[in-house]
Backbone as ProteinMPNN parsed JSONL, in Angstrom:
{"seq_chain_A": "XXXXXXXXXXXXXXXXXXXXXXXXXXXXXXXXXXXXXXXXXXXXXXXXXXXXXXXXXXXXXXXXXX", "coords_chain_A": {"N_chain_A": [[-40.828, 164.743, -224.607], [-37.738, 165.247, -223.474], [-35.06, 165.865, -221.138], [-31.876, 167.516, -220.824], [-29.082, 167.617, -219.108], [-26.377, 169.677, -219.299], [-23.319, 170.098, -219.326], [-20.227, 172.511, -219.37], [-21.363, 174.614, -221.129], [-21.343, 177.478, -221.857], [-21.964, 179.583, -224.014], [-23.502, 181.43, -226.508], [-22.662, 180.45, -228.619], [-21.734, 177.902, -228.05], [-24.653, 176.655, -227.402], [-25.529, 177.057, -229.793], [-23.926, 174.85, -231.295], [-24.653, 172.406, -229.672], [-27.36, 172.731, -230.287], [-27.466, 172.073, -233.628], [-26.146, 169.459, -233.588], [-28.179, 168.21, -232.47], [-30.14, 169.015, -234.265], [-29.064, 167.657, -236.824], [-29.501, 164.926, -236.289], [-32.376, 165.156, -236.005], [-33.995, 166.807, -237.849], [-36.249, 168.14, -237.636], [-36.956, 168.533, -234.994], [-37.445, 170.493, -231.79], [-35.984, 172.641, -230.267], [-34.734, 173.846, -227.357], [-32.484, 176.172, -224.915], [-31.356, 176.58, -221.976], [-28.754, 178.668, -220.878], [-27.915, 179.73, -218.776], [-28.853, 177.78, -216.701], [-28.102, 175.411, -217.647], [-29.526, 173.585, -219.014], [-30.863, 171.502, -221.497], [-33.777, 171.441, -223.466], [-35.314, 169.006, -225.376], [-37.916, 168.067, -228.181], [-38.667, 165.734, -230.203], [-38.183, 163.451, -232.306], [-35.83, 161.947, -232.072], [-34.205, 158.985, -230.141], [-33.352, 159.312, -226.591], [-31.088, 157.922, -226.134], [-29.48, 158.166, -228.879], [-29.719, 161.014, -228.944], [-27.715, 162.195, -226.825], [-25.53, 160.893, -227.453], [-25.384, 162.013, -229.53], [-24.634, 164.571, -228.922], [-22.209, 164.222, -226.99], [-20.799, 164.306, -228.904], [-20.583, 166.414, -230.181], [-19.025, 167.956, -228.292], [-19.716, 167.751, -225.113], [-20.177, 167.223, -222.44], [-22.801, 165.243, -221.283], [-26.008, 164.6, -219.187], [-29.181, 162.572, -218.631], [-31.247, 165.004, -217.725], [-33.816, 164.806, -214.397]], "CA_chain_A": [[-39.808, 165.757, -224.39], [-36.345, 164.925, -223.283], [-34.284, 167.189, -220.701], [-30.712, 166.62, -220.365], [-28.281, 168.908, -218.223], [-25.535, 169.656, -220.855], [-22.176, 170.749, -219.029], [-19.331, 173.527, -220.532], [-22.216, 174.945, -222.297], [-21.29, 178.564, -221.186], [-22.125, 180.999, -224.839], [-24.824, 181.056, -227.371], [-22.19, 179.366, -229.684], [-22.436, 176.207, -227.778], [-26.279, 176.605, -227.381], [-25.629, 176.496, -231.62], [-23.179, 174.086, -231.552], [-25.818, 171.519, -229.139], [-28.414, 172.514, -231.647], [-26.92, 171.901, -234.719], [-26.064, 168.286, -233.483], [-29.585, 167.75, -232.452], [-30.724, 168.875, -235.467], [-28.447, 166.289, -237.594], [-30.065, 163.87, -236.149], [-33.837, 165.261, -236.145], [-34.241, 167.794, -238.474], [-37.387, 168.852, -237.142], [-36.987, 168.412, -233.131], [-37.655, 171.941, -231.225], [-34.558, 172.43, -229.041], [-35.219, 174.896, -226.26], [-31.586, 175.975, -224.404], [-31.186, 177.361, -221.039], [-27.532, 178.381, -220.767], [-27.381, 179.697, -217.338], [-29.03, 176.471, -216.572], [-27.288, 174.457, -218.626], [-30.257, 172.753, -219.83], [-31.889, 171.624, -223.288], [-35.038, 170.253, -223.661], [-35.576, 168.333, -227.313], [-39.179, 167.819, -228.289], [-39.068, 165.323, -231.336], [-38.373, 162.031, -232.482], [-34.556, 161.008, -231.603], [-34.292, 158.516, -229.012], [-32.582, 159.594, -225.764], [-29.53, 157.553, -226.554], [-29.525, 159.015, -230.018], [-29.584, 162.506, -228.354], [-26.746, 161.773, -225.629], [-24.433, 160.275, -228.19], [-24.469, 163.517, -230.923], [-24.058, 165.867, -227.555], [-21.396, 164.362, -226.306], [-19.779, 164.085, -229.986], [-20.334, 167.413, -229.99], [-17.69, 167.663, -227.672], [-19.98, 168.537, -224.59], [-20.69, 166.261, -221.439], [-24.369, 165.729, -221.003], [-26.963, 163.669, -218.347], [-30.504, 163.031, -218.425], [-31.947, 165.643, -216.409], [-35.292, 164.546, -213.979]], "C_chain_A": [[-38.734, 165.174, -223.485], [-35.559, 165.649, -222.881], [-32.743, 166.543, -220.347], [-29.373, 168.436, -219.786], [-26.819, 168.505, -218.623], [-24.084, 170.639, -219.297], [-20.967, 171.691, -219.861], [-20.141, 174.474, -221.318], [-22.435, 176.486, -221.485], [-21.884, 180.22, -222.313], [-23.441, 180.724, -225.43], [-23.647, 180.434, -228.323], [-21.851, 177.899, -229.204], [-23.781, 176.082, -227.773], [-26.192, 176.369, -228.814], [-24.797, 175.177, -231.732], [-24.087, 172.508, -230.853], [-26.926, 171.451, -230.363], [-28.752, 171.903, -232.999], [-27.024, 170.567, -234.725], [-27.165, 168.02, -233.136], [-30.518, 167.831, -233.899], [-30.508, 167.859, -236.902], [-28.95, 165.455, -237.568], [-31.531, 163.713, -236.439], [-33.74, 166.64, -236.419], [-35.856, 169.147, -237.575], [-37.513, 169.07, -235.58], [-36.735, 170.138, -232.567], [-36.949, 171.585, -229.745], [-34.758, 173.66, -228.114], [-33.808, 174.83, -225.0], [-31.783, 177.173, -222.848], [-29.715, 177.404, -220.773], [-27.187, 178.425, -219.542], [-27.642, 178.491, -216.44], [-28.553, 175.539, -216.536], [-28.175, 173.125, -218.818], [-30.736, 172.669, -221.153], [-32.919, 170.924, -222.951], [-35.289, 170.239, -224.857], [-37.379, 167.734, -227.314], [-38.687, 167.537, -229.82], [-38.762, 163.977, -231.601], [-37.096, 161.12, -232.241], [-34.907, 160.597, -230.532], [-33.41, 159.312, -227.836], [-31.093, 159.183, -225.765], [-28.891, 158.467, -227.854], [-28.692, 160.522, -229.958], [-28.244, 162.504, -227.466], [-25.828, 162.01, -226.519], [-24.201, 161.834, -229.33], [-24.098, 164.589, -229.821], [-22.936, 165.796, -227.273], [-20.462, 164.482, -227.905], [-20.081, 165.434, -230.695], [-19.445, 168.126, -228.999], [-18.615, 168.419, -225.6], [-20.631, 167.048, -223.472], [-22.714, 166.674, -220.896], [-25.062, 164.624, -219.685], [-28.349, 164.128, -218.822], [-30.811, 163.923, -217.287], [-33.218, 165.199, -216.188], [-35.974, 165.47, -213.147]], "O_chain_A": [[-39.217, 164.476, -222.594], [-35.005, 166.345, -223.733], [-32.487, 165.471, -219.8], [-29.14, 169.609, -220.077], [-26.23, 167.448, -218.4], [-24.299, 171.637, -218.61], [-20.879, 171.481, -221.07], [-19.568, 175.136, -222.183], [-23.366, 176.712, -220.713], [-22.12, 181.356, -221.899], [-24.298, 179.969, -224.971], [-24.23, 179.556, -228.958], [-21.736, 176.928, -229.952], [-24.096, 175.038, -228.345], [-26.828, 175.381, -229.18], [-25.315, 174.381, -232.514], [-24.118, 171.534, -231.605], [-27.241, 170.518, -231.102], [-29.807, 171.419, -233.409], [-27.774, 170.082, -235.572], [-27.38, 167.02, -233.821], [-31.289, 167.015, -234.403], [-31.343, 167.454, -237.711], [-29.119, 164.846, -238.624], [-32.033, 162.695, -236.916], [-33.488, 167.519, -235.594], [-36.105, 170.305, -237.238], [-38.305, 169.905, -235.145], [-35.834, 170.836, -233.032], [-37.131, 170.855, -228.771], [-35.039, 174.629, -228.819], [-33.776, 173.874, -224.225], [-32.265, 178.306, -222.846], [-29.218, 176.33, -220.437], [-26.425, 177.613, -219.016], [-26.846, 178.173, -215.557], [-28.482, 174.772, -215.575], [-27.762, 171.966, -218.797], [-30.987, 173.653, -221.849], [-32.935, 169.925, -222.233], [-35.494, 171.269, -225.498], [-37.854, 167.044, -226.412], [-38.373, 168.434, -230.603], [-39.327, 163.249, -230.785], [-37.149, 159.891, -232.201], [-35.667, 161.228, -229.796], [-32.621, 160.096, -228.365], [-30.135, 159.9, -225.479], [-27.982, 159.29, -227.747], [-27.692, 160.984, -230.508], [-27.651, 163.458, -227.971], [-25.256, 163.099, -226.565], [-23.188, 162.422, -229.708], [-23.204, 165.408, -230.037], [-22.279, 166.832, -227.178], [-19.284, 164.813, -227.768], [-19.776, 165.489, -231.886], [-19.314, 169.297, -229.356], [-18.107, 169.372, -225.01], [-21.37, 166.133, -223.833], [-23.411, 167.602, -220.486], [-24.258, 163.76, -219.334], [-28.738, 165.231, -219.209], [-30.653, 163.624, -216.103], [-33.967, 165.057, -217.154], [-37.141, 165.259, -212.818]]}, "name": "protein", "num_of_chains": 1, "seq": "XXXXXXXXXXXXXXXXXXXXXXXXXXXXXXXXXXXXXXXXXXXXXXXXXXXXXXXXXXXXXXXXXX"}
């Protein structure tokens, strides 16, 4: 599992719009969003780079969160 602290990510249509691009990449990966948070955690098989790279090209600044 893979947590990354997603910035701008203020509605549920960015929580879809994060998703969506996670899902592109790993169809199957179980995306779990906290907005007030502004975390995701991805449980599935993209790498962490992988994951980073469709977030931010989703137009949305991200970090690993620890």
């Amino acid at each position: 599992m893979i947590q990354f602290q997603v910035f701008q990510m203020t509605c549920s249509g960015c929580a879809r719009s994060v998703t969506n691009a996670v899902k592109s990449i790993d169809p199957q990966a179980k995306v779990e969003i906290d907005i007030p948070g502004g975390t995701v955690m991805i449980d599935g098989v993209a790498g962490e780079q992988e994951l980073f790279t469709v977030i931010r090209e989703a137009g949305y600044e991200a970090c690993v969160a620890h």
